[in-house]
N, C-alpha and C positions, 0 to 999 in steps of 0.2 A: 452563542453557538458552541463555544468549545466546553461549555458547561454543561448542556447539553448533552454531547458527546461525551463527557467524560462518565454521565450520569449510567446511562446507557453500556456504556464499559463496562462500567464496574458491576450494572447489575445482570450482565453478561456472562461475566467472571463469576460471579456469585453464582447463577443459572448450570454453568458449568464444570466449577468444582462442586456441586452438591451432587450431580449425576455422576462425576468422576469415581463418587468411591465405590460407588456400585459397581461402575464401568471396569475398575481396575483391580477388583479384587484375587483375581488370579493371575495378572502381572506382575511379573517384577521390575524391581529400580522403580518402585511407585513414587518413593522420596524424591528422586532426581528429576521424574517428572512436575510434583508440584515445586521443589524449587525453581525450576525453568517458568514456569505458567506464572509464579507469582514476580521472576525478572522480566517477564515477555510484558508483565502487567504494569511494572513500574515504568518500563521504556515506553510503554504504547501511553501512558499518562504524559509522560515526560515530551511525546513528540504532540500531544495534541494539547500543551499549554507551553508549549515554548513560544518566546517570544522574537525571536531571531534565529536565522538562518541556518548558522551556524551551532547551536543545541537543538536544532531540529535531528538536520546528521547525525548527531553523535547517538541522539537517542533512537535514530530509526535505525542505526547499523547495530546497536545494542541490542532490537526488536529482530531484527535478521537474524541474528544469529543464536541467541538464546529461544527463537522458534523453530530454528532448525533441529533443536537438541528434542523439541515436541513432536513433530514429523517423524522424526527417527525413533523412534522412543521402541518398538517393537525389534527394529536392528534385523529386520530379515532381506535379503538380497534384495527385491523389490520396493522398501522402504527403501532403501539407501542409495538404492539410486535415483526414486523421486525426488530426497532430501538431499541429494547432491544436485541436482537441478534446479532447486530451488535457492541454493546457497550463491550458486553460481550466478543466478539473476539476478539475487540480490545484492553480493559482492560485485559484479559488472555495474550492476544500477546504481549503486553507491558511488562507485569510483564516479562516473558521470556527471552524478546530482553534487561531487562535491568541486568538479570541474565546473559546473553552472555557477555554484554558487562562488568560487572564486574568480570568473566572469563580472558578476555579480556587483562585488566586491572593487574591483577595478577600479570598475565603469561610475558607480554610484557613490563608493566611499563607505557604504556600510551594510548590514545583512540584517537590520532591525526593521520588522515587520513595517511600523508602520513609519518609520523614516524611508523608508521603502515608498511607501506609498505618498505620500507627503511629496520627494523628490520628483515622480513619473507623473506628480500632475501636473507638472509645467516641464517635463525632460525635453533640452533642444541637440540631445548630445545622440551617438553613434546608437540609432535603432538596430540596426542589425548585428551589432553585438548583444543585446541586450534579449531581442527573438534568439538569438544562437544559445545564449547562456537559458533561455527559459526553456528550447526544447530537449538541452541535456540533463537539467534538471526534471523536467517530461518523460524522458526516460527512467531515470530514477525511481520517481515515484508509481508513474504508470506501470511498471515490472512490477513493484509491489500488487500494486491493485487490480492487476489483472486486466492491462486493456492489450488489444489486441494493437501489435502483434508479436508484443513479449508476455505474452499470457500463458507461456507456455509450460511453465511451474504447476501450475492451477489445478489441470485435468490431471496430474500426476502424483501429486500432492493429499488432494482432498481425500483418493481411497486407498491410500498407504496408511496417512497419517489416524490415530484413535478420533474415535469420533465425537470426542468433548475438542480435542484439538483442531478437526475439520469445523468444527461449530466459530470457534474461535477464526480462524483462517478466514470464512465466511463473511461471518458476520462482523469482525470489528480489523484484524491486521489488512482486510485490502483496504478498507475504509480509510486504512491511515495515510495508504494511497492516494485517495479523493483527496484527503484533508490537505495534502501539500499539492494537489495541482488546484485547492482551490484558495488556498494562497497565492499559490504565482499569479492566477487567473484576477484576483481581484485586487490585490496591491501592486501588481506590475501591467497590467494588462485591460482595466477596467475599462466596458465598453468598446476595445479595439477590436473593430469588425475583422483584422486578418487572423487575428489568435482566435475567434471565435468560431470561426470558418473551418481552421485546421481543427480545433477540438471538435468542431461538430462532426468533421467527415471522421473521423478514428474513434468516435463515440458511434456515430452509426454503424461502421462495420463490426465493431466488437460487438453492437448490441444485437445484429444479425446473426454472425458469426457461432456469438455464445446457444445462442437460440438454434440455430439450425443444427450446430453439435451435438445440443441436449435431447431432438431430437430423437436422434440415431445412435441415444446411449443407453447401453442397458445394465448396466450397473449405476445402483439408485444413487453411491455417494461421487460419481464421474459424472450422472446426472444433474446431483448439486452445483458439483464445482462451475460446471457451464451454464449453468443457472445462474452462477455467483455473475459471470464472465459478462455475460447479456446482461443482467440488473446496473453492472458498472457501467455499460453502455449509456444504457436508460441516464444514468446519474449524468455522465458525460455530456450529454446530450443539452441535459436543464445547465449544467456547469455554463455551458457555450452558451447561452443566451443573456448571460452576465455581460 
């Protein structure tokens, strides 16, 4: 799977800086933008082949913030305030996912994926710390990807940011979203009917939510982004039947 993913990235990135030099030809700081896009790319690789917990973080707060410098990239009052709301969920969601994982940590003794998993198939120790630590790391990552009801970046984001960068946004940084709740979901959580339950119901709503927004939107790339918002739904949804 993360191979996969990785594959798909990269030919994302490929997809979207060949359109970019079109795109940006009468922008400027075009340099600053592909250095950013190629650090967004290292970190977005970095968070979807780490092996532990702890380089997931580092490489997703690395992804936060070198796509913030994307978002912003035009610098007109309306960017910057999308790109300051999206810095802020993600700094918020950070702090969180890194309070889960030192939860985490505690309770289990280590942050390696599949010691992780290994442990929780026979865990006789304190579940409700370990649901506490998974739904702030839920926060975290869900902010990322857009589920409802820290999605609120998303619809603000999409039609500021240039539109090789909303492609990006879309299509692979909430993704990286999924990718760490589908971690928690399947090395911490496999098969547990109450995690499944809570993912299902906040994957329904977003996937409502995104849909009924898009709706009622009439700007095509506000249209995307809740487009984006309901698909994460959809994903959420299949997530929960793990």
């Amino acid at each position: 799977f993360r191979y996969i993913y990785g594959v798909i990235t990269s030919f994302m990135w490929l997809c979207t800086t060949m359109f970019s030099h079109e795109y940006f030809k009468h922008y400027r700081n075009r340099n600053r933008y592909y250095m950013f896009m190629l650090m967004t790319l290292g970190a977005t690789m970095g968070v979807l082949f780490s092996v532990n917990l702890i380089t997931t973080f580092i490489m997703f707060e690395i992804m936060g913030f070198t796509s913030y410098v994307m978002v912003i990239h035009d610098e007109k009052k309306e960017t910057r305030d999308a790109a300051d709301t999206y810095i802020t969920v993600s700094v918020i969601g950070g702090l969180f996912l890194l309070l889960g994982i030192f939860l985490i940590n505690h309770n289990l003794g280590t942050t390696d994926f599949h010691e992780i998993s290994h442990i929780m198939s026979d865990f006789k120790g304190n579940m409700r710390s370990i649901y506490m630590a998974a739904v702030f790391m839920m926060i975290g990552f869900g902010g990322k990807a857009g589920m409802f009801p820290i999605h609120i970046w998303l619809p603000n984001a999409h039609p500021s940011a240039p539109a090789p960068a909303s492609a990006l946004l879309s299509g692979v940084l909430t993704k990286t979203g999924i990718f760490g709740a589908a971690v928690i979901s399947s090395n911490l959580f496999l098969y547990d009917v109450i995690w499944g339950q809570g993912i299902l119901f906040f994957g329904l709503i977003t996937m409502f939510v995104g849909a009924l927004m898009a709706l009622f939107s009439i700007d095509l790339k506000r249209t995307l982004a809740y487009s984006s918002v309901s698909q994460i739904g959809f994903i959420l949804v299949g997530l929960a039947m793990e």
